[in-house]
BAGUVEX-889707 format. One line per 3 residues: number of its first residue (from 0); for each residue x, y, z of C-alpha. Coordinates in pm, 1 decimal, m for minus. Each point is the difference from the previous one (the first is absolute). Layout:
BEGIN
NUM) X,Y,Z | ...
! end
This chain:
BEGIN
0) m2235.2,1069.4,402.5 | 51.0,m82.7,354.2 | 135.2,m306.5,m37.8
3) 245.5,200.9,m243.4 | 78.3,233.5,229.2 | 65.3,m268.4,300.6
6) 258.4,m207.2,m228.8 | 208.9,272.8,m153.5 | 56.2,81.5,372.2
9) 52.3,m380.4,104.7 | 273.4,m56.6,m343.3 | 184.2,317.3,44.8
12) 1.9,23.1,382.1 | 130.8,m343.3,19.1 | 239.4,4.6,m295.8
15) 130.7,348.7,131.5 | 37.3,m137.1,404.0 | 154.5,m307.1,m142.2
18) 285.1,200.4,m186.5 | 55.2,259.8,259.9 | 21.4,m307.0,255.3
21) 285.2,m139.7,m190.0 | 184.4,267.2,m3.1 | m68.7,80.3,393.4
24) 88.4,m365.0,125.3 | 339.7,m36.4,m158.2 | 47.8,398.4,107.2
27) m94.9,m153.1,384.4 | 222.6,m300.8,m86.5 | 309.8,213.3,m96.1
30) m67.6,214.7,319.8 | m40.3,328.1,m212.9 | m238.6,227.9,144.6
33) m366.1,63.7,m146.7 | m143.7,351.9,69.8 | m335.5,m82.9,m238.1
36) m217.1,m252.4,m114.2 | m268.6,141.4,m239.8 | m273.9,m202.4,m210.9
39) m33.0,353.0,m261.8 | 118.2,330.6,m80.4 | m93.1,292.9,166.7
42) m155.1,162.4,280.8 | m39.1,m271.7,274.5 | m343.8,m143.4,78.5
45) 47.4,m209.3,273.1 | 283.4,m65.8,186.1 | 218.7,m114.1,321.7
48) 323.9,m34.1,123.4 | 153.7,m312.9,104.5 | 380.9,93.1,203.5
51) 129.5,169.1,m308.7 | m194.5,m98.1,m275.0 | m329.8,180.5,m141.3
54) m249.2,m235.8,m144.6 | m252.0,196.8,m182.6 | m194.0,m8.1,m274.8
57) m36.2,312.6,m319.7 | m227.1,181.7,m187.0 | 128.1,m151.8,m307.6
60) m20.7,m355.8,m51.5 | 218.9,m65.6,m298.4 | 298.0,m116.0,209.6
63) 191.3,m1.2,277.2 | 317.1,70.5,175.1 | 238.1,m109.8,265.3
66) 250.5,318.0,145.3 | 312.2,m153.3,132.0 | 269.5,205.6,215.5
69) 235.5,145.6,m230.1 | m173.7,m89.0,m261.1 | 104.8,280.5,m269.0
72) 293.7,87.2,m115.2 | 174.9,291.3,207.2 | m293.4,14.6,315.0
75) 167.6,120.0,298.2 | m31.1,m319.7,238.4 | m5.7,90.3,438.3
78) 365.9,m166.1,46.9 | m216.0,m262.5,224.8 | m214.4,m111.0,m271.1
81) 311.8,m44.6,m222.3 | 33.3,m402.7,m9.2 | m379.9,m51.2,m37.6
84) 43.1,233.6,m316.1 | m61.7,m138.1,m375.0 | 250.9,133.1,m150.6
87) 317.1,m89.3,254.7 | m149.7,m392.1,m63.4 | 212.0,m226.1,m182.9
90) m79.8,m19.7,m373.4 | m127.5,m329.0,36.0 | m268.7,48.0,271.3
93) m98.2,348.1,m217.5 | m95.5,m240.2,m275.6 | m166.3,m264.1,210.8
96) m275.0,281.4,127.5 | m66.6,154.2,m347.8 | 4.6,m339.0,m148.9
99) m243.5,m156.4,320.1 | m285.1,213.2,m196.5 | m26.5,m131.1,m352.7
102) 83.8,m367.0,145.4 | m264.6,24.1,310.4 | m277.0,81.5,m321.3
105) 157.0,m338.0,m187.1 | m60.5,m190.5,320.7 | m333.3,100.3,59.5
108) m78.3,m121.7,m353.6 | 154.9,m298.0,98.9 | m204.2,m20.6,304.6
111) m340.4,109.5,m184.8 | 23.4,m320.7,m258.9 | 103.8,m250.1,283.5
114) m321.3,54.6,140.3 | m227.9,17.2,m270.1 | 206.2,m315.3,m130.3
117) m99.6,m177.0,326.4 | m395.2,146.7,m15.0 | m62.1,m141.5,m342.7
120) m38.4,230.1,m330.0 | m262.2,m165.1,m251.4 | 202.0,m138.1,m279.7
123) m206.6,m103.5,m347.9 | 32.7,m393.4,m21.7 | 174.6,m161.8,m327.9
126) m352.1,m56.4,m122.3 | m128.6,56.9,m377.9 | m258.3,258.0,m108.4
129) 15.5,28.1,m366.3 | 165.0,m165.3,m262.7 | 83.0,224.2,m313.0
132) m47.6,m207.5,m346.8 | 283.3,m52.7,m202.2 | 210.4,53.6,294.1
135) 268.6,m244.6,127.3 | m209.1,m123.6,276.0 | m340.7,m58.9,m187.7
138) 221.6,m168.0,m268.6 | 150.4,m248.1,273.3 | m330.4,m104.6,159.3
141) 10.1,252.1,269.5 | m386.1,71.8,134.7 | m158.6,255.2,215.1
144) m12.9,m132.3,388.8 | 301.7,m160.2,m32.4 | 241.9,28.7,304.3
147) 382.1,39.3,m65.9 | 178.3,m177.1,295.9 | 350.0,3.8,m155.6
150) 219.6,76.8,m295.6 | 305.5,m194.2,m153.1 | 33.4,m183.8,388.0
153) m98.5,349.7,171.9 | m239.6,4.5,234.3 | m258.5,311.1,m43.0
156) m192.5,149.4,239.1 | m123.5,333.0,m182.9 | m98.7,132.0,m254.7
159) 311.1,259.2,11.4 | 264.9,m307.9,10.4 | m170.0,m148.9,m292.8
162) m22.7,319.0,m215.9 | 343.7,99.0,111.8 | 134.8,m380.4,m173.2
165) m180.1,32.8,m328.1 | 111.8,328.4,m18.1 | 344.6,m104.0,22.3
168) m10.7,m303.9,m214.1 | m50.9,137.7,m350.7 | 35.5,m238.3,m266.3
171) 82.2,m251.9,225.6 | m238.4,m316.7,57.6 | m153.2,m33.3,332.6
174) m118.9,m263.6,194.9 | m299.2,68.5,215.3 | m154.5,m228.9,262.7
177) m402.6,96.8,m0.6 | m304.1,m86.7,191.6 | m301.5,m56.5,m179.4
180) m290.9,m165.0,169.0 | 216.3,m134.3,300.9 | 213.9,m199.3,m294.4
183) 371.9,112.4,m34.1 | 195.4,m2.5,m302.2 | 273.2,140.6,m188.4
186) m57.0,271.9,m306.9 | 300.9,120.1,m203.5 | m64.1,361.2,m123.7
189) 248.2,234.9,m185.0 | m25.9,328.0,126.0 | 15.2,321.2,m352.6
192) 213.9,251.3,20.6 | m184.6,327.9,53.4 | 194.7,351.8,20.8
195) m165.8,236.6,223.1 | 91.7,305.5,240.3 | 76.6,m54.4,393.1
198) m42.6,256.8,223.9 | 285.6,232.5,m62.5 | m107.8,28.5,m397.8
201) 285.0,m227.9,m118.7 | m69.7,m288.3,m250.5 | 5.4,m333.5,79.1
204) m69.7,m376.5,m98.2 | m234.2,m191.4,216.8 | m122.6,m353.5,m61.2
207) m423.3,m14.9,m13.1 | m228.7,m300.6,m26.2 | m301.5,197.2,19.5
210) m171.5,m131.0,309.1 | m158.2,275.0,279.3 | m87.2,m131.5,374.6
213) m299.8,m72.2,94.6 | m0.1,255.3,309.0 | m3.5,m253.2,270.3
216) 198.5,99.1,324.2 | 164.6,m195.4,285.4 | 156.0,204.4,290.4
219) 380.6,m98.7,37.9 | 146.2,34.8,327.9 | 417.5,m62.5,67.9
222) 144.4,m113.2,363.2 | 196.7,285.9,150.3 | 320.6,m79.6,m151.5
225) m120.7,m37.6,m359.7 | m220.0,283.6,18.8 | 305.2,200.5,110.3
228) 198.4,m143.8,m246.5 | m261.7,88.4,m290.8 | m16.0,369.9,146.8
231) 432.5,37.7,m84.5 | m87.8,m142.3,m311.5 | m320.3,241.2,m87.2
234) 196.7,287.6,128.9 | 277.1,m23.4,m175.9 | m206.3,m32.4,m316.1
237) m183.0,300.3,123.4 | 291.9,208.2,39.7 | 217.4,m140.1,m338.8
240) m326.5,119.1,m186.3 | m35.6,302.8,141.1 | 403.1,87.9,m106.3
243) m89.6,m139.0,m291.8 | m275.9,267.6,m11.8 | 213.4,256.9,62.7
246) 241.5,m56.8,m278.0 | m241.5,m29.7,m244.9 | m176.0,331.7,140.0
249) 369.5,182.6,m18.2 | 58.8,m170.5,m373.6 | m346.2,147.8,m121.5
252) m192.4,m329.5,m54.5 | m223.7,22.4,277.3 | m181.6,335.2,m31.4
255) 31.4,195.3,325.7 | m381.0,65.5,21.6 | 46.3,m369.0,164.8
258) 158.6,202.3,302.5 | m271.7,10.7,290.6 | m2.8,228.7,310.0
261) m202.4,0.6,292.3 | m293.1,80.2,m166.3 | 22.5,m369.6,m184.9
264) 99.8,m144.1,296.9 | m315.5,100.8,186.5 | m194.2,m132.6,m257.2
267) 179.1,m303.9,m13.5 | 12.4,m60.8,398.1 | m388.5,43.2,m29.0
270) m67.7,m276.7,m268.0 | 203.3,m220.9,183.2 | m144.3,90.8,326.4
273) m348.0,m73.8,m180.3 | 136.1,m370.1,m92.5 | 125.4,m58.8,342.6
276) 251.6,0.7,233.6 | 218.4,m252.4,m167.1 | 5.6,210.3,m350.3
279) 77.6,322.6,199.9 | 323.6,m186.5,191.2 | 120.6,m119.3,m346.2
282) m21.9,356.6,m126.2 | 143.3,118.3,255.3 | 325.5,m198.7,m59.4
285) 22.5,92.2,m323.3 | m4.3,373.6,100.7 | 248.7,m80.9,305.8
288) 269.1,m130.4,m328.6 | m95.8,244.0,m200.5 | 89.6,257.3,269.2
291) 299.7,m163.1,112.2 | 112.8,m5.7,m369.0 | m55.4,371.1,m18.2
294) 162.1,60.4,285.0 | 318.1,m157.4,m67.8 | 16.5,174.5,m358.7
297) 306.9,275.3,62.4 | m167.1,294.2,m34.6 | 85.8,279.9,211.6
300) m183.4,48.6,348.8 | m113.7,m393.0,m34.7 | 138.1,m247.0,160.5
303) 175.6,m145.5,m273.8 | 186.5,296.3,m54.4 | 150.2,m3.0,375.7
306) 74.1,m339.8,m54.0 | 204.9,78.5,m305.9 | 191.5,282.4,156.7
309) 50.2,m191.2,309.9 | 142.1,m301.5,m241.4 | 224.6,248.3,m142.5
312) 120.3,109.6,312.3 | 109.1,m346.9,101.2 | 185.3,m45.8,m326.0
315) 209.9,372.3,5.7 | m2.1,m29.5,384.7 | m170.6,333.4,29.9
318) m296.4,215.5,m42.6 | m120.5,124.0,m356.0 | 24.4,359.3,59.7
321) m262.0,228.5,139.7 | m42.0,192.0,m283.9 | m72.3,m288.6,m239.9
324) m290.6,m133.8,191.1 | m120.0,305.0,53.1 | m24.2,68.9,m329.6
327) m124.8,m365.0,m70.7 | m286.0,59.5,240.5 | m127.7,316.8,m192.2
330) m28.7,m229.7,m334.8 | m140.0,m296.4,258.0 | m294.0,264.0,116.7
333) m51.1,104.5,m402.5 | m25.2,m345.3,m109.3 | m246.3,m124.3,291.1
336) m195.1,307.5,m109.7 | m9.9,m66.4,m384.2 | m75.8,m372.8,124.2
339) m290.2,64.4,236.9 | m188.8,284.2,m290.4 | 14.9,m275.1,m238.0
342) m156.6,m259.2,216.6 | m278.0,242.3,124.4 | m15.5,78.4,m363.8
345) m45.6,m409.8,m95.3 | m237.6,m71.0,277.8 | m235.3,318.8,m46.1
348) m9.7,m66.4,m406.4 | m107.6,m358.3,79.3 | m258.1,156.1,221.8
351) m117.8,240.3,m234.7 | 69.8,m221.9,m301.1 | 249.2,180.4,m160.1
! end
């Protein structure tokens, strides 16, 4: 429980300062004026002010907030205050801060994966287990023990690269180069077509020679500009999925029960605390896309929705009209709230197994 406790705080506190920080640097950067920093909602816990910015932290912990000069639409500005004010900024540097928050969370991810790409994650060696019978691979000589070092003039590694090439090859002979009692030779195997669901329900044909691993690990560490390179990669899988996600949710074949809240995130943050620090810094860059995604969806009061308006702006050279986002921000508030009841709702039926 306490360890629980201790990494909800560490993922969200983080996650939350990293955002916010975004969105203060470039508003430092652009020499607009920051009245606020806030990790939360709320009544202020703690709190101190730096010339004239208050850093403090909320009673609620489910966000945060940055409160610029001139921030909302129509606030009466001191006329001395007027040029460090949000709203008399240039479209382009209004667009910069909101977008600094969303893109700080994509770096961090970025960051996250460097390093545990340069600690070492244990990856399962290419290393046979089992051998199903009247499978490919038991029909082409294939054995338990044997070690897969490379496929059709591929070098393999692990276990995922292998599966990942006899998925793909359906149908289509390959030629494997296996060690079997420190002898190497070649074994040609033609991977069956098998049609099975991925992760977002969907259909689809995968090529299976019925091998498993044999649940041996290495640890695989990457110099500082690979592992760097690997973390774009990994991101940007991260964060096409999680669109992907989104779609599917939106399209009705992902069931919105899948939708988590804080109360799955706690218990999440705690398993991967229990597994160690490396499992809790990956999950935490997954929730740092996932939020950045989120954020940049244009719904009213997100940011995503000022970026759209500001966008708009540029294009009819001036500002959607008061009204309108006014309106907009009452149906932003309604849908937050619809979308924050159902994700209590998810996370307390999974807890009361509902």
């Amino acid at each position: 429980m306490i360890t629980t406790i201790i990494a909800t705080i560490v993922v969200l506190g983080v996650l939350i300062f990293v955002h916010e920080l975004g969105h203060f640097l470039m508003a430092k950067k652009s020499k607009v004026g920051v009245l606020t920093f806030s990790l939360g909602f709320g009544p202020k816990i703690l709190g101190k002010k730096i010339g004239e910015t208050q850093y403090q932290i909320s009673l609620v912990p489910l966000g945060g907030y940055v409160k610029m000069v001139g921030e909302e639409a129509g606030e009466q500005v001191p006329p001395e205050l007027l040029a460090k004010s949000f709203t008399a900024q240039p479209v382009s540097k209004r667009l910069g801060i909101v977008f600094a928050g969303p893109f700080f969370n994509i770096l961090f991810a970025v960051v996250a994966f460097a390093v545990v790409f340069m600690v070492g994650m244990p990856a399962l060696l290419p290393e046979i287990g089992e051998v199903k019978p009247d499978y490919p691979a038991f029909t082409a000589g294939i054995q338990k023990g044997d070690r897969i070092l490379g496929a059709n003039g591929k070098s393999i590694k692990r276990w995922e690269d292998l599966a990942q090439i006899i998925h793909d090859s359906s149908e289509r002979p390959l030629l494997l180069k296996v060690e079997r009692d420190k002898k190497v030779f070649d074994i040609t195997v033609t991977p069956q077509v098998s049609t099975q669901k991925n992760i977002f329900g969907d259909e689809v044909r995968v090529g299976l020679i019925g091998i498993s691993p044999a649940g041996t690990y290495f640890t695989e560490r990457f110099d500082p500009f690979t592992a760097t390179y690997k973390a774009v990669v990994q991101s940007w899988r991260i964060t096409e999925l999680t669109v992907i996600s989104i779609v599917k949710i939106i399209e009705g074949k992902i069931s919105a029960k899948t939708i988590g809240g804080p109360i799955l995130i706690a218990q999440l943050a705690g398993q991967q605390a229990k597994a160690g620090a490396l499992s809790l810094i990956i999950f935490m860059a997954v929730i740092s896309i996932n939020l950045a995604i989120l954020n940049i969806l244009p719904i009213p009061i997100l940011d995503g929705w000022h970026l759209l308006m500001f966008a708009i702006e540029g294009i009819i050279g001036r500002p959607v009209s008061l009204k309108l986002r006014e309106r907009a921000q009452q149906v932003g508030i309604f849908i937050i709230i619809l979308i924050m009841l159902l994700v209590f709702y998810n996370d307390l039926s999974r807890i009361m197994g509902m």
